[in-house]
VEXTORKOL-299363 format. One line per 4 residues: number of its first residue (from 1); their letters; for each residue z, x, y of N, C-alpha, C, CB. Coordinates in pm, 1 decimal. Glycine has a CB too. Layout:
REM residues N
NUM) A) Z,X,Y,Z,X,Y,Z,X,Y,Z,X,Y | ...
//
This chain:
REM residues 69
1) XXXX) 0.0,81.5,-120.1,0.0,0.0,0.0,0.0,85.9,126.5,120.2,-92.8,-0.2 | 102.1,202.6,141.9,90.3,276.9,245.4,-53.2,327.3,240.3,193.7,378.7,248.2 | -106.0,390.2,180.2,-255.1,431.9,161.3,-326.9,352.7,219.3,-306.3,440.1,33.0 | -351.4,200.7,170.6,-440.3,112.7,249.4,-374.2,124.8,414.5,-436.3,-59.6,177.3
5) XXXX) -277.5,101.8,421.5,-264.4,70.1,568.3,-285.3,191.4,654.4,-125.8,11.0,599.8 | -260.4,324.7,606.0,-346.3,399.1,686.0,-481.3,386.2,741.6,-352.3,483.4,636.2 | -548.6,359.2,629.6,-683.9,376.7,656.3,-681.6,225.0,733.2,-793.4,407.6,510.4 | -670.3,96.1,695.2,-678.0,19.0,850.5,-615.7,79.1,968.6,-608.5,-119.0,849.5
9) XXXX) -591.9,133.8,1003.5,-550.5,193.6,1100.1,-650.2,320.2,1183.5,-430.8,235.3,1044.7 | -670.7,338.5,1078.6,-812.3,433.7,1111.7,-943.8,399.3,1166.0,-858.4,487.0,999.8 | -973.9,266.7,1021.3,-1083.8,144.7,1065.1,-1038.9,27.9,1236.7,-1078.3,17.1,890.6 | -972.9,19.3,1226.5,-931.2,-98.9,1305.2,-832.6,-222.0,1240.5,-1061.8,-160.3,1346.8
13) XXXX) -774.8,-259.3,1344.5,-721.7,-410.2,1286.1,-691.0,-467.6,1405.3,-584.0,-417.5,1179.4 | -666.7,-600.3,1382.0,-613.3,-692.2,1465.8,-495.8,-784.9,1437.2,-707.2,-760.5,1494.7 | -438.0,-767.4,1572.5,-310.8,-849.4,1564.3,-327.1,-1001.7,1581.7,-214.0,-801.5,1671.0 | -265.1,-1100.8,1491.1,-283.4,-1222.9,1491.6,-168.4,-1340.6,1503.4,-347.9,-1230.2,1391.2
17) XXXX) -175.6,-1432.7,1553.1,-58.5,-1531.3,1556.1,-90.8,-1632.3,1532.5,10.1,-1548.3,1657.9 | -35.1,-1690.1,1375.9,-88.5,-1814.9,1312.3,33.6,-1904.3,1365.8,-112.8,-1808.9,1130.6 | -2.5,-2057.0,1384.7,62.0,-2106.2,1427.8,20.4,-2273.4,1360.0,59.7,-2058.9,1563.8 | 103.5,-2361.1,1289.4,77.3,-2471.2,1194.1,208.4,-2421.3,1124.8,-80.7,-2477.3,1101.0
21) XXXX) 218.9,-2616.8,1050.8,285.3,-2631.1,965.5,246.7,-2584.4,846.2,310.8,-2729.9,966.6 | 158.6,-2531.4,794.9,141.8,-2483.4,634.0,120.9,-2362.7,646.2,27.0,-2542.1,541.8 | 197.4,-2263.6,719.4,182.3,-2105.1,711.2,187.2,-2024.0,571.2,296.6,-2046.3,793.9 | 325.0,-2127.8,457.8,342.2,-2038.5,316.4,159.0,-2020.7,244.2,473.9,-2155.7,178.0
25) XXXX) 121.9,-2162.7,302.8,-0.5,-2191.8,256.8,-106.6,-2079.4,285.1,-38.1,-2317.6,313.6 | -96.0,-2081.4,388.0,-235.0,-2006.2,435.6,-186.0,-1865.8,420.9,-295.2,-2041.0,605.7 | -61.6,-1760.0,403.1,-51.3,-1668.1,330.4,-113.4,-1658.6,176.2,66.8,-1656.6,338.6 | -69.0,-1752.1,142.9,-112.1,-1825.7,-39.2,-262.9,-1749.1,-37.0,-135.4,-2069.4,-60.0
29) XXXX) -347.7,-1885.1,22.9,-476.6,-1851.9,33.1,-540.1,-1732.6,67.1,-515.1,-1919.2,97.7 | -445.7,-1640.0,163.5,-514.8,-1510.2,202.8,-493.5,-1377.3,97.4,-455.3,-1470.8,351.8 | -408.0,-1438.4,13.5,-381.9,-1363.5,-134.5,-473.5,-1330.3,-237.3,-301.4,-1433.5,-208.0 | -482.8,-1502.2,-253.9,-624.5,-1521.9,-342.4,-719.7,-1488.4,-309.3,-666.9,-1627.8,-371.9
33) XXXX) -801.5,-1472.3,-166.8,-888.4,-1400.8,-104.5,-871.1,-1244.6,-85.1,-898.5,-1460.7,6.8 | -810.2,-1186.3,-153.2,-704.9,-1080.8,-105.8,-796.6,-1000.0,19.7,-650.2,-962.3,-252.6 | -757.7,-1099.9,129.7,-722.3,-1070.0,265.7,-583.3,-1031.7,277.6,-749.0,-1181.5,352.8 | -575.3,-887.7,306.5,-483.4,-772.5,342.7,-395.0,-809.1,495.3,-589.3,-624.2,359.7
37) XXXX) -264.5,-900.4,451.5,-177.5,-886.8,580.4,-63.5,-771.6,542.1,-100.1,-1046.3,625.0 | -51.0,-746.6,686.3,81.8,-665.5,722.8,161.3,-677.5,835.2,58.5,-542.9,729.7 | 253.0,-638.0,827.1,444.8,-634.7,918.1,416.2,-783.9,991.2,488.6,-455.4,1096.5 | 394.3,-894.8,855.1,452.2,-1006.9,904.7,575.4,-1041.0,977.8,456.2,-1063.0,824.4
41) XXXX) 570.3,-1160.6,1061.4,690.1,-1120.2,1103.0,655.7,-1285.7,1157.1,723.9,-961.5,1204.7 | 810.1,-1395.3,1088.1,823.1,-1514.5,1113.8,899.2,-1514.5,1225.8,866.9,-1585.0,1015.0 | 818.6,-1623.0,1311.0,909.7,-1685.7,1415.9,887.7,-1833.2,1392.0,874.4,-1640.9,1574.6 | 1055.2,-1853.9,1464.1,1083.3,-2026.8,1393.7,1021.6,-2078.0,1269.3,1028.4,-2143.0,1491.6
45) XXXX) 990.3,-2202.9,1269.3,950.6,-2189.2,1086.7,778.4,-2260.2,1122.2,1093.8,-2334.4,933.7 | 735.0,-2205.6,1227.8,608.9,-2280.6,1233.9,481.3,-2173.8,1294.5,636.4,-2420.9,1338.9 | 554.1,-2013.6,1332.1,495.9,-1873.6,1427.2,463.2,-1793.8,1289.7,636.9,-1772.4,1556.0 | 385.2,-1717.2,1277.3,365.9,-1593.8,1209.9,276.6,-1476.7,1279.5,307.2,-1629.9,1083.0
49) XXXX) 347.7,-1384.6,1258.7,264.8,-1264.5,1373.2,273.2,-1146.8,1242.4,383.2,-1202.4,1571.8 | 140.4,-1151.0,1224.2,75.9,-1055.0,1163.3,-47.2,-948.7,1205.4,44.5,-1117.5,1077.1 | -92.7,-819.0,1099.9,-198.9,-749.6,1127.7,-262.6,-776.1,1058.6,-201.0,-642.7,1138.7 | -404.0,-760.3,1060.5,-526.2,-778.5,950.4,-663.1,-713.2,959.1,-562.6,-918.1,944.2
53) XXXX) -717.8,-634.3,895.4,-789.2,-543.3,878.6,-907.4,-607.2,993.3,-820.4,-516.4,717.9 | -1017.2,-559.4,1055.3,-1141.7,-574.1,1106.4,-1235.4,-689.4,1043.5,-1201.5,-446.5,1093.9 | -1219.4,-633.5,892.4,-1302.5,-681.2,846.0,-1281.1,-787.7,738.1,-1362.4,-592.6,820.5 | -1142.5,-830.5,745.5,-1087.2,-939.0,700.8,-1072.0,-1078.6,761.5,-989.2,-901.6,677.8
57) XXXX) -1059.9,-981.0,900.6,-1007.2,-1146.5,1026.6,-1150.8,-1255.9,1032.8,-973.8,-1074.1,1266.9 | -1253.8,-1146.5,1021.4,-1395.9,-1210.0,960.1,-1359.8,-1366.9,858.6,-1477.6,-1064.3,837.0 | -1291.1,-1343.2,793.8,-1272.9,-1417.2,641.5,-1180.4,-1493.9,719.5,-1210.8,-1327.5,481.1 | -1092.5,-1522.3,827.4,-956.3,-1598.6,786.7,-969.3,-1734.0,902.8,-788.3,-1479.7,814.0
61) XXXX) -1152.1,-1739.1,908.7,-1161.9,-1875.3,978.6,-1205.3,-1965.2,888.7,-1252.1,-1881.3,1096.2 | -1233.7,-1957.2,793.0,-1239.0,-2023.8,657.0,-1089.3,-2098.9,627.0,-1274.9,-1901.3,535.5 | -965.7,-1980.2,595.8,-850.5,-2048.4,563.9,-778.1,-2099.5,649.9,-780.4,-1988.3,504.7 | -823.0,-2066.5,796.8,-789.3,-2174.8,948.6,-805.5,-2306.4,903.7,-906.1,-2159.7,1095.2
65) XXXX) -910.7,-2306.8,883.6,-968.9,-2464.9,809.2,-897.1,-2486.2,768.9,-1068.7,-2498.4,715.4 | -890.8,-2473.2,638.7,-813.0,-2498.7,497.0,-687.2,-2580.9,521.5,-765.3,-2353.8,421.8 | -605.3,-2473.2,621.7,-480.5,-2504.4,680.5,-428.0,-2585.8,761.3,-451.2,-2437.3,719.9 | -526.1,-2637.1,835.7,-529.3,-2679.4,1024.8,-428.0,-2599.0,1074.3,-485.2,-2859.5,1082.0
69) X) -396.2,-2458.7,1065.8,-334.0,-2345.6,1142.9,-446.6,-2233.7,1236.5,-249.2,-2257.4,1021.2
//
């Protein structure tokens, strides 16, 4: 895991703030897609502030949908 996150770091990433009631969800889904989050970090039970590779955040308007987050 440290390995990957170097190298996003190298590539790029972006910081993101999901915001909806089905956040466990749309982690879920970004699993199964294994879309690569990191140093999640919950606020209240409805905020999530995460990182995500360049070329993942590509992929996570699909599970926006999915979610209505």
């Amino acid at each position: 895991m440290q390995f990957k996150i170097l190298i996003n770091y190298i590539k790029g990433f972006v910081d993101i703030v999901v915001e909806g009631y089905y956040i466990e969800r749309f982690i879920n889904i970004c699993t199964s897609k294994n879309i690569f989050l990191w140093n999640l970090k919950r606020d209240k039970s409805t905020i999530l502030y995460a990182r995500v590779s360049r070329k993942d955040f590509k992929e996570l308007r699909s599970v926006c949908k999915k979610t209505g987050c």
